[in-house]
Every structure is written in C-alpha cells, then in structure tokens.
C-alpha positions as CSV (number, residue, x, y, z in Angstrom):
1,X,27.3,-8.0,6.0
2,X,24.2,-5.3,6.1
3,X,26.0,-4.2,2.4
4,X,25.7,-7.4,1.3
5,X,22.3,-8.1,1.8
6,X,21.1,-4.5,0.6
7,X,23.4,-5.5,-2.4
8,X,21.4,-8.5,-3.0
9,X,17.8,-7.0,-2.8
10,X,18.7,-4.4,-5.2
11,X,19.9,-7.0,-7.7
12,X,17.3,-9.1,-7.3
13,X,14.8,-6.1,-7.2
14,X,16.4,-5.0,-10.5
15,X,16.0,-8.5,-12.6
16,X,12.5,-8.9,-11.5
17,X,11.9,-5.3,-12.6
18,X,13.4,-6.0,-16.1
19,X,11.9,-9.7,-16.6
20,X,8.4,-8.1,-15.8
21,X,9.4,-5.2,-18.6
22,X,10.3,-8.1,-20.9
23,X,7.1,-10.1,-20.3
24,X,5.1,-7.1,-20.6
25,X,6.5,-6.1,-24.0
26,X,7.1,-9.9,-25.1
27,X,3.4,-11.6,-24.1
28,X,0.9,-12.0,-26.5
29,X,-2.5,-10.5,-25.7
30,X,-3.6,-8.7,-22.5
31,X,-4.1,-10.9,-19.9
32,X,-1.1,-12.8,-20.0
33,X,0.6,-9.2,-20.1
34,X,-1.1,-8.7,-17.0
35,X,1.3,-10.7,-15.4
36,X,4.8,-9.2,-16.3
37,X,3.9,-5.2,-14.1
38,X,1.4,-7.5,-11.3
39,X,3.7,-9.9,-10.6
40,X,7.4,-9.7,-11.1
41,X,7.2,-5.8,-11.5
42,X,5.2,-5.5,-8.0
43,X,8.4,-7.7,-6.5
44,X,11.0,-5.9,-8.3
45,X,10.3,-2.6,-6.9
46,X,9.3,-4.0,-3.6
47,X,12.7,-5.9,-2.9
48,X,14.0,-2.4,-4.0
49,X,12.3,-0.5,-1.8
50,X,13.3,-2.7,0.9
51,X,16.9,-2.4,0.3
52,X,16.5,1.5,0.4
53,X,15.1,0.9,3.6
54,X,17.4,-1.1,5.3
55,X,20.3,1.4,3.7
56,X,18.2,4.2,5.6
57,X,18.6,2.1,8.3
58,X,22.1,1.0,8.6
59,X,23.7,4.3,8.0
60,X,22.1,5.6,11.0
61,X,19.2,8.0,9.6
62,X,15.9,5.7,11.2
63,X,13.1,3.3,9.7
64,X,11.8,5.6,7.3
65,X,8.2,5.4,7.4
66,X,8.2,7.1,3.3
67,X,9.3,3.9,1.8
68,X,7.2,1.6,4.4
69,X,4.2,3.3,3.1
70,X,5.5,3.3,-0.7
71,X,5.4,-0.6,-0.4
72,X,2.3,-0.7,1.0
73,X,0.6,1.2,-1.2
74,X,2.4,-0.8,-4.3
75,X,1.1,-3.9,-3.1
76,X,-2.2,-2.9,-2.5
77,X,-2.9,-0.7,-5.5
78,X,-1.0,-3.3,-8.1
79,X,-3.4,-6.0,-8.2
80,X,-6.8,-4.2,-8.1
81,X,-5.4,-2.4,-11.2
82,X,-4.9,-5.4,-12.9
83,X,-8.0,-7.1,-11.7
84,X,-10.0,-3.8,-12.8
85,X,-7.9,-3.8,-16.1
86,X,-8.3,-7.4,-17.0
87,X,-12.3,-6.7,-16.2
88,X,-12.1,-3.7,-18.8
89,X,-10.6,-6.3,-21.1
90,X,-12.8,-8.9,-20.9
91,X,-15.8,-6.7,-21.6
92,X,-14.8,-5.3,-24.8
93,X,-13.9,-8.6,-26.0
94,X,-17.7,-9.8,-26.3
C-alpha cells in the first residue's frame, strides 16, 4: 500500500514538473511564464521529494531530515525568486 502511494506522488510529482516545463516554454511574455517553475514546478518536485521521503522511510533507513530541508528551502526560495524576478521585469518595461 506504502508502494502505491509513493507510486502516486512520483507520478503526480512528474506531470506537474513537465506541465510547468510546458507552460514555461509555451507562455507568452514573462509574467505569465512566471507561473509554469512558481507554481506547478514548485509542486512537482515537492510531491517528489515527498515520495523520496516516505521511500526512505518505508524501507527502514529513518525520516531523512536532507529532503525535509530540500522542501523547505524549495518552497521558500521559489516564490521570492519569482516575486524579485517579476519586479526586475516590470522595471525595465517602463
């Protein structure tokens, strides 16, 4: 059952990684492209970190704190790179 659901965050892990690839390479101007690697790219590689975690766990080797701080510091870094980004953007567009 643990299989399953590590099956399942990596698959959904891996489409939201490639739909915020897509959106990044498909959208037209900058802040829209902020979206795809903020977003669904943040999510993707969180729900795979999280399956790497619970695999760590299941198979008898701990909670490892490596990827616990890996997602932290994803979601935390993500959006002010995009906010600070999107600021850079919106300057050199006056």
């Amino acid at each position: 059952m643990v299989e399953f659901g590590i099956s399942l965050l990596v698959l959904l892990g891996a489409a939201f990684a490639l739909l915020g690839s897509v959106g990044l390479a498909r959208l037209p101007d900058i802040f829209t492209r902020l979206h795809g690697p903020t977003k669904a790219t943040t999510l993707g590689v969180g729900a795979l970190v999280t399956a790497s975690m619970l695999h760590s766990l299941s198979s008898g080797g701990g909670l490892s704190l490596r990827e616990l701080g890996i997602t932290l510091f994803l979601f935390i870094t993500a959006p002010v790179s995009a906010h600070m980004i999107a600021k850079a953007a919106a300057k050199s567009d006056k």
